[in-house]
C-alpha positions in Angstrom: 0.0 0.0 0.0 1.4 3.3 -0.8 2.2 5.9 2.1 -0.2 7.8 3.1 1.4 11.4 2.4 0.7 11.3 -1.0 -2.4 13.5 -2.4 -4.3 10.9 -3.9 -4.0 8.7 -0.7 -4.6 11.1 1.9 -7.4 12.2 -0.4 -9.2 8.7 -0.3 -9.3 8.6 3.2 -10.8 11.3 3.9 -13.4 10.6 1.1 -13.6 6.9 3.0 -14.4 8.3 6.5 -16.0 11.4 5.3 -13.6 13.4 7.3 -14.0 17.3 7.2 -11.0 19.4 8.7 -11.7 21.6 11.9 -10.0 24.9 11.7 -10.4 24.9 15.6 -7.3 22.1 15.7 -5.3 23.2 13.4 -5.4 20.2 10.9 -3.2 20.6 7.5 -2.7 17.3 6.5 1.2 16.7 5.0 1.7 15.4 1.3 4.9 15.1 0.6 6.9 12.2 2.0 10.4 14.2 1.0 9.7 16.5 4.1 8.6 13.4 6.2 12.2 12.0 5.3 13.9 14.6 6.4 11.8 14.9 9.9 12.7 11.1 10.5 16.3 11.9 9.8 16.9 15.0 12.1 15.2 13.0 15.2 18.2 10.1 14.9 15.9 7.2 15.8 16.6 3.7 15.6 15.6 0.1 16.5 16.5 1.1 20.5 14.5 4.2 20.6 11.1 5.6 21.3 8.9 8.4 19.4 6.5 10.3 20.6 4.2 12.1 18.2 1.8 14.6 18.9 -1.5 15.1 16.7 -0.6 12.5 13.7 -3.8 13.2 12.1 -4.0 10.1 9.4 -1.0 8.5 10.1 1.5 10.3 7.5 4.2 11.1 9.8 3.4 7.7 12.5 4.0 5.0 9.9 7.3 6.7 8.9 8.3 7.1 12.2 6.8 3.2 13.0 9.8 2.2 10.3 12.2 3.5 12.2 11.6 3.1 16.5 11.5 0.6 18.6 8.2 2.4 19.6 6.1 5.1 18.8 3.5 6.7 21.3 0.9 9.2 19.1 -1.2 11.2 20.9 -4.1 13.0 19.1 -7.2 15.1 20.4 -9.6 14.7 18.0 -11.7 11.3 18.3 -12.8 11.7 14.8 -9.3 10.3 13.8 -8.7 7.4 15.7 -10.1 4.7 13.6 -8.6 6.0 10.5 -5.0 5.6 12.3 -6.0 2.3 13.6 -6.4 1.3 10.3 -3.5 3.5 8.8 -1.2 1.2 10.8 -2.6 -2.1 11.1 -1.3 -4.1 13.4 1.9 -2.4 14.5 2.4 -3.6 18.2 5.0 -1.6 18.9 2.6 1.9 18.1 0.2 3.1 20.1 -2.4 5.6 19.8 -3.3 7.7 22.8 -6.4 9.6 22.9 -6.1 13.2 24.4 -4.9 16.5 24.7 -1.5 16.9 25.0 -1.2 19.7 27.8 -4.2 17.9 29.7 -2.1 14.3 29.9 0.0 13.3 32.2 3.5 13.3 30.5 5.4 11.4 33.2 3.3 8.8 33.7 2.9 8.1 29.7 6.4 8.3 29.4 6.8 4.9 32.4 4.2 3.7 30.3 5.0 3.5 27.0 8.8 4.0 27.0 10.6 1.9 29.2 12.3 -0.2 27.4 14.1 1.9 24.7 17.3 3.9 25.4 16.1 7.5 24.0 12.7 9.4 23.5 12.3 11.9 21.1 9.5 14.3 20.3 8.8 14.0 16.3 5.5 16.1 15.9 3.6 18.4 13.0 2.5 20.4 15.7 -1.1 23.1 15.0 0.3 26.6 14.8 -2.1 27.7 17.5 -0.6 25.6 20.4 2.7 25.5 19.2 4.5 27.2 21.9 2.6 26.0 24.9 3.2 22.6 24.1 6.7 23.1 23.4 7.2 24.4 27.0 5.4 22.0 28.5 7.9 19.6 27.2 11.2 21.4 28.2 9.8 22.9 31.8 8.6 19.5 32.6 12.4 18.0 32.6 11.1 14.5 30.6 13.8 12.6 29.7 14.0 13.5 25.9 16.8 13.4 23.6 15.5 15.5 20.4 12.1 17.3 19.8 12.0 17.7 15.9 8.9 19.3 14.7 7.2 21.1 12.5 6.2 24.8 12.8 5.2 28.0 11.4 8.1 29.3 9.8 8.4 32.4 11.9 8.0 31.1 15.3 10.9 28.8 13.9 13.0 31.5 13.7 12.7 33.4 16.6 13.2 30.0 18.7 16.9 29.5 16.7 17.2 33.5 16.5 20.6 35.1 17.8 20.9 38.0 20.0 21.1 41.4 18.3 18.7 39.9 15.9 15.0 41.5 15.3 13.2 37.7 15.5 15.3 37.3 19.3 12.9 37.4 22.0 12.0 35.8 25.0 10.6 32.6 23.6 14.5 32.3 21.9 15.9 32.6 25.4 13.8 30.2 26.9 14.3 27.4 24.7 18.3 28.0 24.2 18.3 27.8 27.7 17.2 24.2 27.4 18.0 23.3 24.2 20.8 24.0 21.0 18.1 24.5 17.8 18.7 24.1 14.4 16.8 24.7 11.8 16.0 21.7 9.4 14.5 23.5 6.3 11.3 25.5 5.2 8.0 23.9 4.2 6.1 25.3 1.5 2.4 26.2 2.6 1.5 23.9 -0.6 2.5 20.8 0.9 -0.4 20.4 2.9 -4.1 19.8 2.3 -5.9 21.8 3.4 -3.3 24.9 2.5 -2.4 26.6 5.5 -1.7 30.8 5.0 2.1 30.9 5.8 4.6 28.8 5.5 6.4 26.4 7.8 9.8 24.9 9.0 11.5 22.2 10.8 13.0 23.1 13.4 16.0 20.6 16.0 15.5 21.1 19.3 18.8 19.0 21.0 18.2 19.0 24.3 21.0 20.0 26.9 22.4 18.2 29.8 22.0 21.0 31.7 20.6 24.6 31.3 22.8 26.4 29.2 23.4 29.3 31.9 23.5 28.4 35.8 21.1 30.7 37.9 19.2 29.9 41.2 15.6 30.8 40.5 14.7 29.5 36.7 11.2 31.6 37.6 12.7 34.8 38.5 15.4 34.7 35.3 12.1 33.6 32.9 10.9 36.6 34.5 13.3 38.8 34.2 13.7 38.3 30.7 10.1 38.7 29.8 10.3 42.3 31.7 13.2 42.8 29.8 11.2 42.4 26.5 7.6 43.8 27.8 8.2 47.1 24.9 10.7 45.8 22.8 11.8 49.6 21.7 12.3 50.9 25.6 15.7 50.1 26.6 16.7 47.7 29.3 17.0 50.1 32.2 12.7 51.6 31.1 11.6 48.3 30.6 13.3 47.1 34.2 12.1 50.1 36.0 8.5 50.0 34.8 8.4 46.5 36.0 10.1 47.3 39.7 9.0 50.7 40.4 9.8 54.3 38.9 11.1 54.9 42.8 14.2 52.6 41.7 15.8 54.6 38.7 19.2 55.2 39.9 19.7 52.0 41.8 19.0 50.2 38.6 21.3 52.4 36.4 24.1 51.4 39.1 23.6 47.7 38.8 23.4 48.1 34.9 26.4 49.8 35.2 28.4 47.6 37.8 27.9 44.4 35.7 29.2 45.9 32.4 25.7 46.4 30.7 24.9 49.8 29.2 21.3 50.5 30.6 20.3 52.4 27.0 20.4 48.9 25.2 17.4 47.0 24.3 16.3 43.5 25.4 17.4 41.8 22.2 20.8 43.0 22.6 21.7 40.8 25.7 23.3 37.1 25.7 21.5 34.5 28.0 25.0 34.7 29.9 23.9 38.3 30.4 20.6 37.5 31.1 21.7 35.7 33.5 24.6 37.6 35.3 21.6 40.4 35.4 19.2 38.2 37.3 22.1 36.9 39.9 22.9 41.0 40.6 19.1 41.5 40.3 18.5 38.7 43.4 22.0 40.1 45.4 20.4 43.4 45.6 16.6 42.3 46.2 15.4 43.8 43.5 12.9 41.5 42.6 9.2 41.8 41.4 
């Protein structure tokens, strides 16, 4: 049988189960196995490792990633899809489809379920451009024992995640997950890959994960924090953005910290390193300024 991320497959089964796309979830089906390939081959899997896929729709991406694994774990939201990925992948002990919404599941206890007996787990998802980000964070804030999360994206939220300081797509969404993880960018998905056609264009995008945060600080809420006051107007410079968010009264004191740690207050949050993000909260905590 041929793979389902063709157009003339994907089209019969939704003509078969009479499926009609809900804009609400986000569903843009993927028909071109050439992008599948190279989704596989950024997550490094193997016959020891595990795959978790979030929202596989009809199977395109699963049976791929069912080729490769020792086990794959989809999880999809939408009930309406279930029988058709039964069907997409037969008999395939070693896949399972899990019914529910990601950011409602328990990730911990799916991961002793489903996963204990590869080496690695890695997150291999086309993920709906609406929920993008909070699932993402879910994954890295919740500390689960991944190796890679490879997945596809909107293009631009792709690039501010990989986006270098100094750079207009660096924010605070490219601090947090370079904090927990080294992205790279895989390539860029044309919006007429998919059926139906989505309005923009996507990408793949590497997450690797890190052994360890990539700066050291003592309270990972207060730097998250920090660096989302840092970037509350992204014109206003470091020392207005930092002094709207802990009081007009404490100008001068702030201008003395900026100063003492070797950062000019007239720069702009986009400007600063997560090493300097982080030498800013550590002097932020010594002298209790904190919000």
């Amino acid at each position: 049988m041929m793979d389902v991320a063709t157009p003339r497959r994907t089209k019969d089964i939704i003509e078969k189960y009479g499926f009609s796309f809900k804009k609400s979830l986000g569903q843009n089906f993927l028909i071109d196995s050439n992008i599948l390939n190279k989704i596989v081959a950024a997550a490094g899997l193997d016959k020891t490792k595990g795959a978790l896929e979030i929202g596989p729709g009809i199977g395109a991406l699963t049976e791929q990633l069912a080729r490769e694994a020792k086990t794959v774990a989809a999880v999809e939201i939408d009930q309406r899809l279930i029988p058709i990925l039964q069907e997409v992948l037969g008999s395939q002990e070693h896949v399972s489809i899990v019914h529910g919404d990601v950011l409602e599941l328990d990730l911990q206890a799916l991961f002793q379920d489903k996963f204990q007996d590869v080496s690695s787990v890695s997150v291999v998802a086309n993920l709906p451009y609406y929920v993008t980000t909070p699932i993402l964070m879910k994954l890295l804030e919740q500390r689960l024992p991944l190796e890679n999360i490879v997945v596809m994206i909107q293009k631009e939220v792709a690039e501010r995640m990989a986006a270098k300081p100094g750079t207009k797509a660096y924010g605070s969404l490219s601090v947090a997950v370079q904090y927990y993880t080294v992205p790279e960018l895989v390539c860029i998905v044309p919006h007429t890959v998919f059926i139906p056609q989505p309005n923009v264009d996507s990408a793949v995008i590497k997450l690797a994960m890190r052994d360890k945060p990539a700066v050291e600080v003592a309270d990972e809420d207060f730097f998250f924090r920090t660096v989302q006051a840092c970037f509350a107007q992204r014109r206003k410079t470091i020392h207005n953005n930092l002094s709207s968010w802990l009081g007009k009264n404490r100008r001068e004191e702030l201008t003395n910290l900026l100063q003492a740690n070797g950062i000019d207050p007239v720069r702009r949050g986009e400007t600063l390193s997560l090493q300097e993000y982080a030498k800013l909260t550590a002097a932020l905590e010594a002298e209790g300024l904190k919000a």
